[in-house]
Structures are given as structure tokens and as C-alpha cells.
N, C-alpha and C positions, 0 to 999 in steps of 0.2 A: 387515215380513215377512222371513223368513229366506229369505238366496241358497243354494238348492239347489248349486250349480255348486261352491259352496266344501263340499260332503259329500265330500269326496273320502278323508279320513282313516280309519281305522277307530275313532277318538275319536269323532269326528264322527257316522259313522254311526251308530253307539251311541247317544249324544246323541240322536239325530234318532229312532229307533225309541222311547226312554224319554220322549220328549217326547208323539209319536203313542198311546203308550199311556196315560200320563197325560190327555191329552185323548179319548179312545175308553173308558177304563177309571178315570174319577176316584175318587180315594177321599176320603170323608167328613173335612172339617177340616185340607183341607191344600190346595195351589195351585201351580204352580211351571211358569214358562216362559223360555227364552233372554229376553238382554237384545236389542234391535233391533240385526240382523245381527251378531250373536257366538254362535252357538251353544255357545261354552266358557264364558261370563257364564252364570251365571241367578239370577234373580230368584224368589224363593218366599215363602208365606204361608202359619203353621200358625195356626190356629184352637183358643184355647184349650179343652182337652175338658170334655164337661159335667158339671155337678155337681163341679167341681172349683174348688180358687180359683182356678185358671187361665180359669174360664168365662169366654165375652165378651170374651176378651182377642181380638185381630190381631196375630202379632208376623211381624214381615218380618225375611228371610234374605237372602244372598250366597249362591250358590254359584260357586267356581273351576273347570273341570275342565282336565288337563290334556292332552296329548296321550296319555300311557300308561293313561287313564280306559277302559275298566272295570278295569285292571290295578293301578290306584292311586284312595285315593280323595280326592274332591272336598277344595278347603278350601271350608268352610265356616261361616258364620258369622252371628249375629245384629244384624241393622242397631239393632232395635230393641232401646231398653235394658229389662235381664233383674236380675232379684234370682231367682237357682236356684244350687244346689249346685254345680251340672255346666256352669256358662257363667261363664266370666271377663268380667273390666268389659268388654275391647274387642271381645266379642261371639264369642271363642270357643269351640267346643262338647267340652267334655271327656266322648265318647263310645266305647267299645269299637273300634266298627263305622268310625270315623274315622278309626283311626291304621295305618298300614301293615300291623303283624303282626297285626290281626284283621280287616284288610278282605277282602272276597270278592268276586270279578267277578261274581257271580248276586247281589249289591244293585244296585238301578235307584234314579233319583232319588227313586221314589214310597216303594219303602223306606228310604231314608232319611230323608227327610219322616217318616213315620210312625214312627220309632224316635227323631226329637229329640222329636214330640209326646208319645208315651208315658214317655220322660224327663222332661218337666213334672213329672208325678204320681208317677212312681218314681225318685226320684234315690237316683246312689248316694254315699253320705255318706264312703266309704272313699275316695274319690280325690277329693278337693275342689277346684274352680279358683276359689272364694268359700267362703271360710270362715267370714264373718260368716253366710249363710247356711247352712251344712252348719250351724256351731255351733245355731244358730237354728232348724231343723227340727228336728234330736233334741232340745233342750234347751228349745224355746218353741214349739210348733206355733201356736199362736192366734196369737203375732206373726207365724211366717214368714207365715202363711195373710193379716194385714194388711197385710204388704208387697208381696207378690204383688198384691192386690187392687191396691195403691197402682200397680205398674205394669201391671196391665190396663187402668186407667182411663188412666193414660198413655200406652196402647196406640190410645186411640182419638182421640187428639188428635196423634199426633206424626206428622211425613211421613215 
């Protein structure tokens, strides 16, 4: 259980309000709660979407936040291993909405959740952090689409 008494920051309480909303207000194929007593760790689970070769997948996340959070955003990162355009091997997410000059303090965790999920299905191919798969979605859909598979099924075996 998280210690209220350490809310004291305006990080913190951030945290603690996107936390409360996330569990009052969930959204469909995504998950994410502080690590025990760190309310700056958290722990998250997007659900791959459906009809997609992401279907069936579970893929687990990191998130960072730091003290300047909502003013800065999380790192973030995927525990689980990822064959996509837009996630490097060591599980990080080459997203807009991540990097300083495009973040916004009106994203909460649940949008960000929901905007790595919607990058599963929409990657963008001009800014590549895996290039075997960028080359591989423009150039070989039916293979990306088998390798993807290959890690949804690894998605359900790995801790």
C-alpha cells in the first residue's frame, strides 16, 4: 500500500490523483499502478489490441517519474521483449509524446498507456529505433505480422 504521508510533493500528488483516476475511470487494454511504496516507479500492462497481430499479447512496462512530472515526461520503457518500429532492444519507446519538446502536463499516465498501445498498430516508420523491423513492415508485412505473433506468444510465457 502506498504511504500517503510521503504525498507531499507536487510530483507526488499528480501521481496520486492519475493513479485514483486510472482505477475510478480504467480504460480498455491497459493497466498501470506505483511499484510497493514508490509512488515515482510504476509498473504497467498494455494489452495487445484486437484484430491486430498484437492481439493476446501482455506486454509489461517501467515507468520513471521524476520530481518535475507533470512538467516533464516519464521514462519509460518496455520490460517485455518488443519486435516494433518504434522500441529499441532495451525496451525503449521512440514516441512523440515522450521526448521533452512534445510533452504536455495535460498527458496523465492513462494517456500515455493508450498512445504506446495505439503505436503497436500505427508505427511510425520515419523515425526508426529497429530497423530490421521498420525495414520489415514496409517491405514484408506478413513477416512483420509473424514476428510480432512470435513475440505475443512470448508474451505469455515470460515474467
Amino acid at each position: 500500500m502506498i504511504n500517503t504521508r510521503m504525498m507531499s510533493t507536487p510530483a507526488k500528488k499528480r501521481l496520486m490523483t492519475d493513479f485514483k483516476r486510472l482505477q475510478q475511470d480504467p480504460y480498455d487494454g491497459i493497466s498501470g499502478s506505483p511499484q510497493d511504496n514508490n509512488i515515482m516507479r510504476w509498473n504497467a500492462v498494455i494489452f495487445g489490441p484486437d484484430d491486430s497481430p498484437w492481439d493476446g499479447g501482455t506486454f509489461k512496462l517501467s515507468l520513471q517519474f521524476s520530481e518535475d512530472y507533470p512538467n516533464k515526461p516519464p521514462k519509460v520503457r518496455f520490460v517485455s521483449r518488443m519486435f516494433h518500429p518504434n522500441i529499441y532492444a532495451d525496451g525503449r519507446i521512440c514516441l512523440d509524446i515522450l521526448q521533452n519538446q512534445d510533452w504536455s502536463p495535460v498527458y496523465d499516465v492513462g494517456a500515455i498507456l493508450i498512445s504506446i498501445q495505439s503505436l503497436l498498430c500505427d508505427p511510425n516508420t520515419d523515425t526508426s529505433a529497429n530497423s530490421e523491423a521498420a525495414r520489415m513492415y514496409s517491405e514484408s508485412k506478413r513477416e512483420y505480422d509473424r514476428r510480432v505473433r512470435d513475440v505475443v506468444e512470448e508474451s505469455w510465457t515470460s515474467d
